[in-house]
N, C-alpha and C positions, 0 to 999 in steps of 0.2 A: 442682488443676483439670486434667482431662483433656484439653482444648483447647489447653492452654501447654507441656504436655508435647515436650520434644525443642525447645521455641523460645525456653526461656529461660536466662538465664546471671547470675549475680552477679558483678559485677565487682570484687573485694576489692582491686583496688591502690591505692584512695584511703582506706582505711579507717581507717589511721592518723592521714588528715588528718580524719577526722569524715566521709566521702563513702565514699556505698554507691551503685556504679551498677546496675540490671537493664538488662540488655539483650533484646528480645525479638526475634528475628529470622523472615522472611517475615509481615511484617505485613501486615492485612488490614484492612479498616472495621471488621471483627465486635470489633475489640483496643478502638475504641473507649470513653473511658468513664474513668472516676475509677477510679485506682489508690491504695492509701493504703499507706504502710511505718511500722511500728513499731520499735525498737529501744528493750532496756531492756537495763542494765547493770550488775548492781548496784542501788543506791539510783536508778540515773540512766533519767529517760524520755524518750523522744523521738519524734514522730511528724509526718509529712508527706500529705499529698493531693494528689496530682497530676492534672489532668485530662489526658486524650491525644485527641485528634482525629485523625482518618486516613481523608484522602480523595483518590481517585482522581483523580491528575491530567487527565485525558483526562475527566472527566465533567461538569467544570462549565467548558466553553469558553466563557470570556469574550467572544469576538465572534463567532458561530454565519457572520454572510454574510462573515466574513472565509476560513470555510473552502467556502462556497459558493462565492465567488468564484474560490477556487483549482482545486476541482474542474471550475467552468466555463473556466475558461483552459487546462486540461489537458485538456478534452474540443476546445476548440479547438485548440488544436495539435499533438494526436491527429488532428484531422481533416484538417487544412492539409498533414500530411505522409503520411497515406492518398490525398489526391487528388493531392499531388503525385506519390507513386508512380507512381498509375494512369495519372497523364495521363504521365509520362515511358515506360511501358509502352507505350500508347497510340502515341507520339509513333515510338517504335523499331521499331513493329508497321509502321507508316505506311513508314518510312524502308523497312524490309528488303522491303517490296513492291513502293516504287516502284522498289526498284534489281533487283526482281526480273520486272519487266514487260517484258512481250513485247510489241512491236506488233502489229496486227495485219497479215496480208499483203495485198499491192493486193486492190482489189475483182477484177482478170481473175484472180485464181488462188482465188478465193472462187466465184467463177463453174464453175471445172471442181469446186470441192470441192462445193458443189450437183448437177453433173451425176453426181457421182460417188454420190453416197449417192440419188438420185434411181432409179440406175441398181440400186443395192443394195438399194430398198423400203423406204427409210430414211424419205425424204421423199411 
């Protein structure tokens, strides 16, 4: 069978004791299915039928709002520490202005800076 090819293996180191293993490796759901081994010997016959199941861990989530729940927790404290960011951004914006501020000068030297741009067609 074209499909098993390159994934199967006999395992002859039990065979003395009566045990023949297959090993099939990269298995898939499609491996699924009743497998059956003959062995005759001689006068001697022997046969088995195996069924094999093979399913995907990740596809039948036993409590679906249990992963709901984590994504919602992770979208929260994804968010708690984008605002905390911002507002600490925020907060250092605030700080390096206030320590950057300039008073203004008395109102008499606002007076000549009026007469002065008045005088220049400013005003």
């Amino acid at each position: 069978m074209e499909e098993y090819k390159g994934r199967t293996e006999l395992l002859r180191d039990g065979l003395s004791d009566g045990n023949l293993d297959l090993r099939i490796t990269t298995v898939s759901s499609s491996d699924s299915g009743s497998y059956s081994c003959a062995v005759q010997d001689g006068d001697g016959y022997a046969d088995a039928v195996v069924d094999l199941e093979v399913s995907d861990p990740f596809s039948q989530i036993v409590y679906p709002w249990m992963v709901a729940l984590a994504v919602v927790v992770t979208l929260l404290v994804a968010s708690f520490v984008i605002i905390a960011f911002l507002y600490r951004n925020k907060v250092a914006q605030i700080t390096e202005l206030s320590e950057s501020f300039q008073p203004l000068p008395p109102p008499s030297l606002l007076n000549g800076t009026d007469r002065i741009m008045e005088s220049a067609g400013l005003m």
